[in-house]
C-alpha positions as CSV (number, residue, x, y, z in Angstrom):
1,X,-34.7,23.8,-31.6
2,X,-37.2,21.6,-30.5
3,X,-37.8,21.2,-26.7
4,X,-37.2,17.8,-24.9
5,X,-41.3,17.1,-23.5
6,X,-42.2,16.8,-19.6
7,X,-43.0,13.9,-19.5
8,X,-44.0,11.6,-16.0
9,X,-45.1,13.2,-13.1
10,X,-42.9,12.2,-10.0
11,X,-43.9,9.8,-7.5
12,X,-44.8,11.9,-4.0
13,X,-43.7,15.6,-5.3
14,X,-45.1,17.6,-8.4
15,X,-42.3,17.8,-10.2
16,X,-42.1,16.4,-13.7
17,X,-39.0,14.5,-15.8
18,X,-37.5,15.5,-19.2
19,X,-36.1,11.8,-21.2
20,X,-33.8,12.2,-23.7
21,X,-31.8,14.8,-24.9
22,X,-30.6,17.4,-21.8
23,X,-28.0,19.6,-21.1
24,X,-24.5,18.2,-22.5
25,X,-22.3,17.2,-19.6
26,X,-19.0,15.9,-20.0
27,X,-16.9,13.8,-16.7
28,X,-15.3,10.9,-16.4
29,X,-17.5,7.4,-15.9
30,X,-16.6,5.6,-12.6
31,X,-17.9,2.3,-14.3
32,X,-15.4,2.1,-17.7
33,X,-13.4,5.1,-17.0
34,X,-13.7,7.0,-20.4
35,X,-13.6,10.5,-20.6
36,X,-17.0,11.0,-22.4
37,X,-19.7,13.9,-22.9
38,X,-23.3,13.3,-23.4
39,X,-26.6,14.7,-23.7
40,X,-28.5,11.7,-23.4
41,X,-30.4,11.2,-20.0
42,X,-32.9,12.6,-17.8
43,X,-33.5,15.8,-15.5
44,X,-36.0,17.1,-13.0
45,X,-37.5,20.4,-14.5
46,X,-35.6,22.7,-12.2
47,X,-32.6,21.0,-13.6
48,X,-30.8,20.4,-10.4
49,X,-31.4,16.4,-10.8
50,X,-30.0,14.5,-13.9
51,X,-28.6,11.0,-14.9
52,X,-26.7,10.6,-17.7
53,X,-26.3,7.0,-19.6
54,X,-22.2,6.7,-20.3
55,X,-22.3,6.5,-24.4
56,X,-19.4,3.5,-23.8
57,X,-20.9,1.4,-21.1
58,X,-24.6,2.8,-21.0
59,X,-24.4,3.0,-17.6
60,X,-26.2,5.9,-15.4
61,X,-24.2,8.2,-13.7
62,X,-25.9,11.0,-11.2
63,X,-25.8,14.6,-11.0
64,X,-26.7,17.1,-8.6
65,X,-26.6,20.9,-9.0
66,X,-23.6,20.2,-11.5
67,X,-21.3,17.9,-9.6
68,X,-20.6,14.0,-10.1
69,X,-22.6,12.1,-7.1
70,X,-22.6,8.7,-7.4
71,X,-20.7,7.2,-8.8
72,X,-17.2,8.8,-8.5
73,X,-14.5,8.5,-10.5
74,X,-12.0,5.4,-9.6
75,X,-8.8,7.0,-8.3
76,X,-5.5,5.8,-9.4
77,X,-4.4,4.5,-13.2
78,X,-5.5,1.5,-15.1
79,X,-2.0,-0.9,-15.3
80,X,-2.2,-3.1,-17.7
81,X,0.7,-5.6,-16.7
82,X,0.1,-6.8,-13.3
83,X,0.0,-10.5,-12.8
84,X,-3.4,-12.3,-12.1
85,X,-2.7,-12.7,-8.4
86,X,-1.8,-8.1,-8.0
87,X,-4.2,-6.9,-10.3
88,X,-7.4,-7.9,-8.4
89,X,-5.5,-6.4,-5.1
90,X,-4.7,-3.3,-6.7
91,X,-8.4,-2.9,-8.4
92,X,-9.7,-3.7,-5.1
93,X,-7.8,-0.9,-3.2
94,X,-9.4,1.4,-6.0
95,X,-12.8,0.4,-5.5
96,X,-12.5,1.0,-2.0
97,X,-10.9,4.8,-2.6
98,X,-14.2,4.8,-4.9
99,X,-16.3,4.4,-1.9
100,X,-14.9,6.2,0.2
101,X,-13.5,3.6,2.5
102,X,-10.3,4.9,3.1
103,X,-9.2,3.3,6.0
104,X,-9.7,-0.3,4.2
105,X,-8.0,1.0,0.5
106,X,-4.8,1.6,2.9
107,X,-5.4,-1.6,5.2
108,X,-5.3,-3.3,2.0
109,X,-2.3,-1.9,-0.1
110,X,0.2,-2.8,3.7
111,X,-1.1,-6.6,2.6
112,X,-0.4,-6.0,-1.2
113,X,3.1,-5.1,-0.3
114,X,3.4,-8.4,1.2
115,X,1.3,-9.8,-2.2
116,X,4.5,-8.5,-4.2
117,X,7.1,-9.3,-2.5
118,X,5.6,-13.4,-2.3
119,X,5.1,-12.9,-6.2
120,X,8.6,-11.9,-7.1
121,X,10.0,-14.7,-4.8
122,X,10.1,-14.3,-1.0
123,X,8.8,-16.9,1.2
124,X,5.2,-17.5,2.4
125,X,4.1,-16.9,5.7
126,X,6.4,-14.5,6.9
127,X,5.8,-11.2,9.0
128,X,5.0,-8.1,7.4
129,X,8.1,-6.3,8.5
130,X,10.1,-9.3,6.5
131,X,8.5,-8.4,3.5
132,X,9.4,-4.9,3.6
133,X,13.3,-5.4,4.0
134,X,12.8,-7.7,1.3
135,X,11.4,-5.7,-0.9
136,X,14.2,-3.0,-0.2
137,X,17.1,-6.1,-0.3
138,X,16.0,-7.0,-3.7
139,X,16.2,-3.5,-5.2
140,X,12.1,-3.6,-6.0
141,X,11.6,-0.4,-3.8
142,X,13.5,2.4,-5.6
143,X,15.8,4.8,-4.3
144,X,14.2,7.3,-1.9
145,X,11.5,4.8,-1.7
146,X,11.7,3.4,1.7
147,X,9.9,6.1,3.6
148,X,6.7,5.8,1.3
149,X,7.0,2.8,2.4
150,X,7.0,3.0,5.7
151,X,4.1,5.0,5.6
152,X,2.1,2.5,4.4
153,X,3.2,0.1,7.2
154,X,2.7,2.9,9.5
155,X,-0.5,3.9,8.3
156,X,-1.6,0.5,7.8
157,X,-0.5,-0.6,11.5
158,X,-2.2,2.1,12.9
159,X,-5.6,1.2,11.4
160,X,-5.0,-2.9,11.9
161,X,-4.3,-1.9,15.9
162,X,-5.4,1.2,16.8
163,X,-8.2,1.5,14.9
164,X,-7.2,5.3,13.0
165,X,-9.5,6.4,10.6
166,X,-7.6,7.5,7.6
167,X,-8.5,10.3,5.7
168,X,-9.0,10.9,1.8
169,X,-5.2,12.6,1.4
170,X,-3.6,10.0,3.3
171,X,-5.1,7.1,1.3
172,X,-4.3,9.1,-1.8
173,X,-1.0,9.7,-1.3
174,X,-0.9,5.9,-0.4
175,X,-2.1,5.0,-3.7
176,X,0.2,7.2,-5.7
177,X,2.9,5.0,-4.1
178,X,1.4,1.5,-4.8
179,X,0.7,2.7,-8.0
180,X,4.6,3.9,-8.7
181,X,5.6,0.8,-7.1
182,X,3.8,-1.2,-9.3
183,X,4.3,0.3,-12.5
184,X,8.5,0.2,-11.6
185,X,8.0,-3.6,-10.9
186,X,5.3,-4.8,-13.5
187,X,4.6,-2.0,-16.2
188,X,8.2,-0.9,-17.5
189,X,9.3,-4.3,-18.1
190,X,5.5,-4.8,-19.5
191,X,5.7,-2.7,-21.9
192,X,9.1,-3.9,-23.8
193,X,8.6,-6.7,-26.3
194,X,9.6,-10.3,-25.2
195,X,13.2,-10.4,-25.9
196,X,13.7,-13.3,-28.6
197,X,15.2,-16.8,-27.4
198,X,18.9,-17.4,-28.4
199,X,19.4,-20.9,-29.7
């Protein structure tokens, strides 16, 4: 087997690059989201550095020691159904668990509550407490449901007014609700075929 050549000294250290093919890594891409393994990149001689270029998206995704570093993995499924008004909410709230930004993913899913319930028919300009109860009076939040909920009100009110930092599991947990939520609301009937129209 041929060995990948050193090739380009670094800028301000002595350590040199290998380009092409390196040590097969397989992870998921945070840009297209593909499961994928690859050997094409680049690494520091010692190894401990590499980017690998996503075979889908050619994208570069970093390494250190092993572990993903930048980018991470978006959190949360891809839903296919949600209507053009949820979808760049929900993608949003994604991006933001991406980041790290915790606080604002969950700050963000309390307002897409009140997105949702707007979108399937309650009035505009309402409080947010209005658009909870609506949600449970029109039978979109499912049984057992309610508390989830309420955490993200809670959760959300608490960052909105009393400016709590919200960790990783908390916005997680947060998400695997909005996710449910949506996916009862928008996928399911999604997914059926368009019932024909009776003349």
């Amino acid at each position: 087997m041929t060995k990948t050549p050193w090739i380009a000294t670094a800028l301000g250290n002595n350590n040199s690059y290998a380009i092409g093919f390196i040590q097969e890594q397989n992870f998921t891409c945070g840009y297209c989201g593909r499961d994928i393994g690859t050997k094409i990149g680049i690494q520091t001689q010692d190894t401990v550095q590499r980017i690998y270029i996503c075979p889908m998206c050619n994208r570069a995704t970093y390494f250190e020691s092993g572990h993903v570093f930048c980018p991470l993995p978006r959190p949360g499924e891809t839903l296919v159904y949600l209507p053009d008004n949820i979808r760049p909410v929900y993608e949003e709230i994604r991006s933001a668990m991406q980041a790290g930004a915790f606080t604002s993913a969950v700050l963000l899913a309390r307002t897409l509550l009140s997105h949702i319930a707007v979108t399937e028919g309650a009035p505009e300009n309402k409080p947010f407490n209005f658009y909870v109860e609506w949600l449970d009076q029109n039978n979109h939040i499912p049984p057992k449901g309610k508390h989830w909920v309420s955490v993200i009100k809670n959760k959300g009110n608490d960052a909105a007014h009393d400016l709590e930092m919200i960790d990783s599991k908390t916005a997680n947990l947060v998400l695997v609700f909005v996710a449910h939520l949506l996916r009862n609301i928008y996928e399911m009937s999604g997914m059926l075929p368009v019932p024909p129209v009776t003349p």
